[in-house]
C-alpha positions as CSV (number, residue, x, y, z in Angstrom):
1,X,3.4,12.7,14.4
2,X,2.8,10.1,11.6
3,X,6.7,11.1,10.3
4,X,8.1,10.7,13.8
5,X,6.3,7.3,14.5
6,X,7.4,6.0,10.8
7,X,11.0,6.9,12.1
8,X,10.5,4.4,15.4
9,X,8.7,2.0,13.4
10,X,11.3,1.7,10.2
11,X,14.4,1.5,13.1
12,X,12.7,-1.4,14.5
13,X,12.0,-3.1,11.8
14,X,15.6,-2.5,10.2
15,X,16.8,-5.5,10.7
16,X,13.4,-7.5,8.9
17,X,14.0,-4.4,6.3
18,X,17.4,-5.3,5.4
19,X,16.9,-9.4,5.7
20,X,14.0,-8.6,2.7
21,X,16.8,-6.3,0.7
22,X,19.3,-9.0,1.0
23,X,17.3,-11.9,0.1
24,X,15.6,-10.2,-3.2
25,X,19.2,-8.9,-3.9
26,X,20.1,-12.8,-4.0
27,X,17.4,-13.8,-6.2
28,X,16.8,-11.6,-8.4
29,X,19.5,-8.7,-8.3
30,X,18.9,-5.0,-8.0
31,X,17.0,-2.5,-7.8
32,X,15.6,-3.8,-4.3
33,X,12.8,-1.1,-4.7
34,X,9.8,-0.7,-6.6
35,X,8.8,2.6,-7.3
36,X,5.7,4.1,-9.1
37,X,3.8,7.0,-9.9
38,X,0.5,7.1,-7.5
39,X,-2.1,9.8,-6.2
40,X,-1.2,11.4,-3.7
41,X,-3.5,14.4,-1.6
42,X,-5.5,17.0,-3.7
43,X,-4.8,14.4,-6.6
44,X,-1.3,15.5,-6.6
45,X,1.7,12.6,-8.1
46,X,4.4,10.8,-6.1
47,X,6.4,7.5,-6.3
48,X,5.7,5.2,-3.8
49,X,7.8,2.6,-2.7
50,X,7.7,-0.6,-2.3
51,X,9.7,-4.2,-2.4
52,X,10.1,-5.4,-5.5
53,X,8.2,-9.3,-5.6
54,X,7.9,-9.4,-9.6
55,X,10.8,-10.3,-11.4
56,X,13.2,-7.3,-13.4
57,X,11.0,-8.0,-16.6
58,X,7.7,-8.2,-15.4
59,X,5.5,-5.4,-17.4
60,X,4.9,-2.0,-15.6
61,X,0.7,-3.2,-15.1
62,X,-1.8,-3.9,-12.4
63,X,-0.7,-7.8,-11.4
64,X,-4.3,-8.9,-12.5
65,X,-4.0,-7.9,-15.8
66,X,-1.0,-10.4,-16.9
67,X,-1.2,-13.2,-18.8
68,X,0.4,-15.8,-15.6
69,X,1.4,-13.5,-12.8
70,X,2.8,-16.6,-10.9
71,X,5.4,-16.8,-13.6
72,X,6.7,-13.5,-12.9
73,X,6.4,-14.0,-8.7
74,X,10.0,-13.6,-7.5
75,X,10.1,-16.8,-5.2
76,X,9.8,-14.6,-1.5
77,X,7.6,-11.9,-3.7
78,X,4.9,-14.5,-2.5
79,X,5.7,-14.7,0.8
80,X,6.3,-10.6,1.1
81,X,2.5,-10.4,-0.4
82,X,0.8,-12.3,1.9
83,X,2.3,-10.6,4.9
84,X,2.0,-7.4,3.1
85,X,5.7,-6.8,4.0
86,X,6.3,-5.0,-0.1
87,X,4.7,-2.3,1.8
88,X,7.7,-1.9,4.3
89,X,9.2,0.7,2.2
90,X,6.0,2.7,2.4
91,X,7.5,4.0,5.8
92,X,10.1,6.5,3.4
93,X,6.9,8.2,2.0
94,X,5.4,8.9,5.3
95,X,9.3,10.2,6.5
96,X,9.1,12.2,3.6
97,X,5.3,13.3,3.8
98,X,3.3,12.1,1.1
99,X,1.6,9.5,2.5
100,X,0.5,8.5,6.6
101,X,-0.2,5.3,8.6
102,X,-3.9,5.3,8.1
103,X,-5.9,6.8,4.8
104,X,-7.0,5.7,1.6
105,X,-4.8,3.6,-0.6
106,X,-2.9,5.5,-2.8
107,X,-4.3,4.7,-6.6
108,X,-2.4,3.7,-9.7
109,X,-1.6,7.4,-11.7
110,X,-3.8,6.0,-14.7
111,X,-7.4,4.8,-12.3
112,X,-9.1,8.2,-13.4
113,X,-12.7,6.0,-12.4
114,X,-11.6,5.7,-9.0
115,X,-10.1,9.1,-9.0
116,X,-13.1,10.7,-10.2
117,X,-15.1,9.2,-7.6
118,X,-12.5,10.2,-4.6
119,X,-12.7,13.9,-5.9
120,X,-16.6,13.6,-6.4
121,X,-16.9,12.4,-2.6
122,X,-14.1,14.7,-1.1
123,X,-11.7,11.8,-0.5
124,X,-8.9,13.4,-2.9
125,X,-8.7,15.5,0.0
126,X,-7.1,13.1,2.6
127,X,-3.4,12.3,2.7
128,X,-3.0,8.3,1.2
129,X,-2.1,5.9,3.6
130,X,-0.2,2.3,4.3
131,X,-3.8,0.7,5.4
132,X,-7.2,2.2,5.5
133,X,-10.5,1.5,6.3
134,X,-11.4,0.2,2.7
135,X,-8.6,-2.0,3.4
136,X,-10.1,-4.3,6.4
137,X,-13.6,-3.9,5.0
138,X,-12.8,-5.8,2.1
139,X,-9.1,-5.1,0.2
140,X,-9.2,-6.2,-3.7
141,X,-12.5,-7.7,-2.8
142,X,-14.7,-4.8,-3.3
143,X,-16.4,-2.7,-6.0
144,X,-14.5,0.7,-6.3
145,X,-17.9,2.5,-5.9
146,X,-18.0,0.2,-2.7
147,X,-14.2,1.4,-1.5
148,X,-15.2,5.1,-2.0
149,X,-17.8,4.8,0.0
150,X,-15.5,3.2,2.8
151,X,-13.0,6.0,2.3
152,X,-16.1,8.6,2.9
153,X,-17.2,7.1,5.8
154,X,-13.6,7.2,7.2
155,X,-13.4,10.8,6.4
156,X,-16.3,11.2,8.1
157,X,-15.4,9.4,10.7
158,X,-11.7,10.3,11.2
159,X,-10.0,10.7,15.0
160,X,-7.0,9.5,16.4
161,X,-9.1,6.8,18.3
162,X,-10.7,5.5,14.9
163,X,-6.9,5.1,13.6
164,X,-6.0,3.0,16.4
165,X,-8.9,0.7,16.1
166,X,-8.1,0.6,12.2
167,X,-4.2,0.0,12.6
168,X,-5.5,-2.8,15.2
169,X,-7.4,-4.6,12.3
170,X,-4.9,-4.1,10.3
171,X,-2.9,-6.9,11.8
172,X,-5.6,-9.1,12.2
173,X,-5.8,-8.8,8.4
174,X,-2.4,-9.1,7.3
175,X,-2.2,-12.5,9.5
176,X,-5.3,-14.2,7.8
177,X,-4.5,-12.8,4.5
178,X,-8.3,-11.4,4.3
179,X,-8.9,-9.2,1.1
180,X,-6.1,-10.2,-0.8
181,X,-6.8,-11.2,-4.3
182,X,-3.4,-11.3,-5.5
């Protein structure tokens, strides 16, 4: 279902999807994607996609770990951040399967803490997904021990009707730019 519904979704949004293609293609050149290695389920390794909003040379790191991230913001990378549109491209991992609408983030390759704590709590075992319930309940805002424990209780939790609420607050998120710390 998540596949065929990523399908709809990315044919309506086409038009948004190429508009952002076309204007980082203008500013900064290609690639148009970024890609990088992330956990997938049962702590399996994929590349997710996303829009590129750094610059070409910007160091393959977390954005809170460099020296001025502003200085390597492409000038709509702010703008795609904010309305979490770099995500857009997240739609070809759930065409191709590795990821769904609604599950935990997928973490950076190297965040063994975090990892460790996912497979402690039985998290590992849920597919990653475009938003979450970590993500409305707090984004880059909370303690990874705090996220986890978010993720469990969505595990726990998990039905089709719970989705829909969380896809719901989703929006409300991305329009007031709550959680973001980047």
């Amino acid at each position: 279902m998540n596949r065929f519904i990523a399908v709809i979704v990315f044919l309506v949004f086409l038009p948004i999807f190429l508009a952002v293609a076309l204007a980082i293609f203008f500013e900064d050149g290609s690639p148009i994607f970024f890609k990088q290695k992330r956990v997938g389920i049962n702590y399996t390794f994929f590349s997710i996609y996303k829009f590129r909003s750094m610059k070409k040379n910007t160091p393959n790191v977390a954005t809170h770990l460099l020296e001025n991230p502003a200085s390597y913001l492409l000038k709509i990378g702010g703008v795609l951040r904010k309305l979490s549109l770099d995500e857009l491209p997240n739609l070809i991992n759930i065409i191709k399967g590795e990821m769904v609408f609604v599950g935990p983030r997928p973490a950076l390759y190297n965040q063994d803490d975090l990892m460790a704590l996912r497979v402690a709590s039985g998290v590992d075992k849920l597919k990653p997904g475009i938003t979450g319930w970590a993500q409305i309940n707090g984004r880059d805002e909370v303690s990874i021990e705090a996220k986890v424990a978010l993720e469990k209780e969505y595990l726990e939790r998990k039905s089709v009707w719970f989705d829909l609420v969380i896809v719901a607050r989703t929006f409300t998120s991305v329009i007031f730019s709550k959680g973001v710390a980047h």
